[in-house]
Z-matrix of the N, CA and C atoms (Angstrom, degrees):
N
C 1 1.448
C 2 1.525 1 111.54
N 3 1.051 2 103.68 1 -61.17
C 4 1.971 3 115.80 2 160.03
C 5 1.656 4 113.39 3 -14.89
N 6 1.346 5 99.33 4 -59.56
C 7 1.604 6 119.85 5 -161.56
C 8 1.439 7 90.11 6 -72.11
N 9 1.127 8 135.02 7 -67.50
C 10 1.333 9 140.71 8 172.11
C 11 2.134 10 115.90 9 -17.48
N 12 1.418 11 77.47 10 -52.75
C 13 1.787 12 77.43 11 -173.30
C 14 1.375 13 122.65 12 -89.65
N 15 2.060 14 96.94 13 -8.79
C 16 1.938 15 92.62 14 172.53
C 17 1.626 16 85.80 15 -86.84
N 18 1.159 17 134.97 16 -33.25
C 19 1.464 18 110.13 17 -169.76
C 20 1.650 19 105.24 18 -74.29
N 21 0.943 20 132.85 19 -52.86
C 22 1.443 21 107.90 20 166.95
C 23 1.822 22 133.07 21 -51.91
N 24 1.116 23 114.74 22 -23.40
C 25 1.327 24 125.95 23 160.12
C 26 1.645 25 106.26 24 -51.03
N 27 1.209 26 115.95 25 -61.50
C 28 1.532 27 135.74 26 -177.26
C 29 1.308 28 105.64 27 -64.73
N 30 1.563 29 141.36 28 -33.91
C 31 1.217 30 115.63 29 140.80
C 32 1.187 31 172.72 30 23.39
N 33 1.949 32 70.15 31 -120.12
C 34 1.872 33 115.15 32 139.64
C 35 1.850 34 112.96 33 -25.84
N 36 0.998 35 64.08 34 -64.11
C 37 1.860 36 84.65 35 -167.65
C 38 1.608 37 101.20 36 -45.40
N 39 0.974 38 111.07 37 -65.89
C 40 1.811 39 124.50 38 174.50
C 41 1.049 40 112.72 39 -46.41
N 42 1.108 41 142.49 40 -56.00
C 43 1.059 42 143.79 41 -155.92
C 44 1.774 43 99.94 42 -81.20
N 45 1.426 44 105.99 43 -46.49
C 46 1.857 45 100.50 44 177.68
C 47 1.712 46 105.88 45 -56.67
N 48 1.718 47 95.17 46 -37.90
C 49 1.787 48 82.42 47 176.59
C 50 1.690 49 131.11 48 -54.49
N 51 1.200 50 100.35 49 -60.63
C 52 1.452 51 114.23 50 156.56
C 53 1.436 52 111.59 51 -39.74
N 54 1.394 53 134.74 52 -35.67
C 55 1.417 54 118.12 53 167.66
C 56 1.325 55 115.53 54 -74.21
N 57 0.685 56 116.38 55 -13.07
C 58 1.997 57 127.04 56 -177.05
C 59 1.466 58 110.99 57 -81.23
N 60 1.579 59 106.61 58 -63.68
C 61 1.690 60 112.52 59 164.66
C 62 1.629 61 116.72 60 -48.66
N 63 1.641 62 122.38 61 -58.96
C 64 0.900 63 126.26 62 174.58
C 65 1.685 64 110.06 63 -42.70
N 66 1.325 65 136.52 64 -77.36
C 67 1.281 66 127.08 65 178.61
C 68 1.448 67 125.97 66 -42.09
N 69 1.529 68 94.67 67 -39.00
C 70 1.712 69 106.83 68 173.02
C 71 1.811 70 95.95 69 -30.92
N 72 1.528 71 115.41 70 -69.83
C 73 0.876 72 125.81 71 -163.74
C 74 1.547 73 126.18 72 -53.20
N 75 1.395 74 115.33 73 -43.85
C 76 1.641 75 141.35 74 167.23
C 77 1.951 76 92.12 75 -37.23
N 78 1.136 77 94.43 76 -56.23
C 79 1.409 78 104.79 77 -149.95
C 80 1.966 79 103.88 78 -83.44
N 81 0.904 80 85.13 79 -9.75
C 82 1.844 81 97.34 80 163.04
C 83 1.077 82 124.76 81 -95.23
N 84 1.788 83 108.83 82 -34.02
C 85 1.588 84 115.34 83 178.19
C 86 1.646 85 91.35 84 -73.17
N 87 1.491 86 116.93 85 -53.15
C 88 1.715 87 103.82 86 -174.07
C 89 1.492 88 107.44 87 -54.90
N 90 0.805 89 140.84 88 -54.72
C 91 1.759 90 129.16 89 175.62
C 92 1.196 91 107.46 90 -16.94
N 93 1.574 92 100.84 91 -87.36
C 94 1.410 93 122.45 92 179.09
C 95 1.467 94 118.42 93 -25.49
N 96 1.197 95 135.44 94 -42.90
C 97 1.404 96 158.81 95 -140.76
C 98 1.735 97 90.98 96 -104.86
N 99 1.258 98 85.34 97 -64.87
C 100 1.507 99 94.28 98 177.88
C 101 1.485 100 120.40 99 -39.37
N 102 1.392 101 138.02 100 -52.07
C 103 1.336 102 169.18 101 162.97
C 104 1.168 103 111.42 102 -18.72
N 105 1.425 104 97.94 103 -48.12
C 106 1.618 105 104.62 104 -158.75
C 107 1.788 106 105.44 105 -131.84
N 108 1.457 107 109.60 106 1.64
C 109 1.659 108 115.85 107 162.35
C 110 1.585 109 122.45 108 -52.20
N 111 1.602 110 98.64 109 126.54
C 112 1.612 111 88.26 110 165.34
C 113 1.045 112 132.69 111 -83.29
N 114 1.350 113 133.53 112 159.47
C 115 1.740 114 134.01 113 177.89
C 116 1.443 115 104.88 114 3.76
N 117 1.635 116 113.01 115 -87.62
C 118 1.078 117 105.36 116 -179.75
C 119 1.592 118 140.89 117 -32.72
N 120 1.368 119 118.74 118 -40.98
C 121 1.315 120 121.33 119 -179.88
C 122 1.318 121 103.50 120 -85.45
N 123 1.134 122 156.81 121 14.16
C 124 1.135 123 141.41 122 -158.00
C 125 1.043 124 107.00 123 -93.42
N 126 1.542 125 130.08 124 -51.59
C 127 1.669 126 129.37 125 147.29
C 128 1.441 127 128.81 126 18.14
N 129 1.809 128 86.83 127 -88.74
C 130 1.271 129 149.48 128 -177.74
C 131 2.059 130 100.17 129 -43.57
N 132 1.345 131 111.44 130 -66.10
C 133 1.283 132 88.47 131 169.63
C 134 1.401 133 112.60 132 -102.12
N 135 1.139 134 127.36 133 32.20
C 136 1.427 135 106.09 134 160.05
C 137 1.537 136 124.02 135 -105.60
N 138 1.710 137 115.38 136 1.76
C 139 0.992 138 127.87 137 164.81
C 140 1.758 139 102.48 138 -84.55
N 141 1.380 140 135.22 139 -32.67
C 142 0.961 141 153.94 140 -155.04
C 143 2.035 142 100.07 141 -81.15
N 144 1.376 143 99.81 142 -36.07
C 145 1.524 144 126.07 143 -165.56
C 146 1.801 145 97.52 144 -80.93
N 147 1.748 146 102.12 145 -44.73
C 148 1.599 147 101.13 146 -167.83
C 149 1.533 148 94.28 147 -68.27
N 150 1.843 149 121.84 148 -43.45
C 151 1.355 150 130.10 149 -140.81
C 152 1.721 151 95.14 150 -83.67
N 153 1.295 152 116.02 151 -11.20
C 154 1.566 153 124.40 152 -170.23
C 155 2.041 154 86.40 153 -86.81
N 156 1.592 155 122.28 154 -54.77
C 157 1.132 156 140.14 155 174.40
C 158 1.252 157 110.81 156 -21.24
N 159 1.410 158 98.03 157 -62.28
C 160 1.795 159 119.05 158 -163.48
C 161 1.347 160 107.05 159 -62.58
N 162 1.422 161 114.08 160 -58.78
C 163 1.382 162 126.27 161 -167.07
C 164 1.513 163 110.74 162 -63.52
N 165 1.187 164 131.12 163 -52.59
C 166 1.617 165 139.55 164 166.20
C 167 1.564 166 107.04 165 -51.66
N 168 1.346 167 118.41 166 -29.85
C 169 1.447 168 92.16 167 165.80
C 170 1.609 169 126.56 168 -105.74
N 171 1.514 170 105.34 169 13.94
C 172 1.156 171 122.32 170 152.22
C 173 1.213 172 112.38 171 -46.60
N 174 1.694 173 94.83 172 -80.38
C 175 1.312 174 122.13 173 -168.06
C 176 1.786 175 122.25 174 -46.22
N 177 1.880 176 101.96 175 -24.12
C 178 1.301 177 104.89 176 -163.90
C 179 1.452 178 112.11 177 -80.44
N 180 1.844 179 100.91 178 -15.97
C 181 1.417 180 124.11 179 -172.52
C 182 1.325 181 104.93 180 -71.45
N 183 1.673 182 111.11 181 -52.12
C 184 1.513 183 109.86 182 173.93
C 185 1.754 184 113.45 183 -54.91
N 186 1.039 185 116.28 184 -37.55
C 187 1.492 186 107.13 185 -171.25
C 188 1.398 187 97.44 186 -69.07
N 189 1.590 188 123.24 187 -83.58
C 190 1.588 189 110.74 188 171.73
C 191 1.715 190 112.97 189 6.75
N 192 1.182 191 104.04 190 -58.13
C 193 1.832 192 100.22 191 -141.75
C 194 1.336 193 99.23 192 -88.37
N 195 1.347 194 120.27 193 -9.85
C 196 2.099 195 121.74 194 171.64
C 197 1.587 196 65.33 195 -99.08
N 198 1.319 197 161.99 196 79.51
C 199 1.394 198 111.84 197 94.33
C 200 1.810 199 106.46 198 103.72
N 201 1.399 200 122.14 199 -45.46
C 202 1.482 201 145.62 200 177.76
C 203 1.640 202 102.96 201 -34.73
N 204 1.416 203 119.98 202 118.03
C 205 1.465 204 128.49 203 160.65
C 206 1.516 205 98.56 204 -48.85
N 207 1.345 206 112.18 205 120.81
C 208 2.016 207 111.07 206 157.77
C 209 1.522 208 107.00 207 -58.91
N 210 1.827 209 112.63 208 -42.11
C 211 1.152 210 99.97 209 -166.21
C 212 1.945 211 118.51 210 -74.09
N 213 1.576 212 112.31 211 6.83
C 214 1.386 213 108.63 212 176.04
C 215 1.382 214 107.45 213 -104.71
N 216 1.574 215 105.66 214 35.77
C 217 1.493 216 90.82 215 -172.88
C 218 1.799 217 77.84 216 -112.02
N 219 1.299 218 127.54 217 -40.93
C 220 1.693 219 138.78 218 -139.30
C 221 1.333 220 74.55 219 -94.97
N 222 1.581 221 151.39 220 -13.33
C 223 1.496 222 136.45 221 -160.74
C 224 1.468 223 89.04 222 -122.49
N 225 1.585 224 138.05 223 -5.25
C 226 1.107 225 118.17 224 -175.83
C 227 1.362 226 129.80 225 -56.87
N 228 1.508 227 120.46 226 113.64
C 229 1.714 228 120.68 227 -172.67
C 230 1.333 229 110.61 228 -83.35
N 231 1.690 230 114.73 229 -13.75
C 232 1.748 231 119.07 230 -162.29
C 233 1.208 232 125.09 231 -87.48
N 234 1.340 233 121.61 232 156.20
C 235 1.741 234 115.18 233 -171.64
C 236 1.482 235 80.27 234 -95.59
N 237 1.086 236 103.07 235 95.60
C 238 1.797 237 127.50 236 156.93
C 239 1.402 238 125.80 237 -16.98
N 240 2.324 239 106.24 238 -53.14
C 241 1.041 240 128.20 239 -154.39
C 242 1.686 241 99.29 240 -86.62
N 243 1.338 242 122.35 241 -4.93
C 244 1.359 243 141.98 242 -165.05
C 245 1.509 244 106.43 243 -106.83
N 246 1.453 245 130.57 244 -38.56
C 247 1.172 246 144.99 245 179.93
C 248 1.425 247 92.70 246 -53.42
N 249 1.396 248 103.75 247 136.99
C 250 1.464 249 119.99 248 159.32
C 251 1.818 250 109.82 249 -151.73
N 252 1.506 251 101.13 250 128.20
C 253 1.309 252 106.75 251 160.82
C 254 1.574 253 151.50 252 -29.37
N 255 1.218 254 123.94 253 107.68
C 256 1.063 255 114.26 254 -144.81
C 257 1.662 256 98.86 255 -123.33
């Protein structure tokens, strides 16, 4: 039963990482996007830029609070989507 709930913990865990990287990314493509938007879009990602903002430091709060190194998230070398709990 034990084994059961660190592997779902471990998961857990993965899956918030992968939400962290994943936005990482949102929030790089909005930069980027941002940069080179015309008039019109400019809005468009800079609400997109705050809402990418918000969520990553959501997310950074959840990692903090299980405990999670920040710095193994910015050094991660692993294909994430391949990781499975063991």
């Amino acid at each position: 039963m034990q084994y059961r709930i660190k592997e779902e913990k471990i998961k857990n865990e993965i899956e918030l990482l992968k939400s962290v990287l994943e936005t990482k990314r949102e929030l790089s493509i909005a930069n980027q996007n941002f940069e080179i938007a015309e008039a019109e879009l400019i809005d468009y990602y800079s609400y997109q830029i705050k809402a990418s903002k918000a969520k990553l430091d959501y997310l950074i709060k959840q990692v903090k609070s299980k405990g999670i190194q920040i710095d193994m998230i910015n050094n991660l070398q692993i294909d994430i989507e391949k990781t499975t709990a063991v």
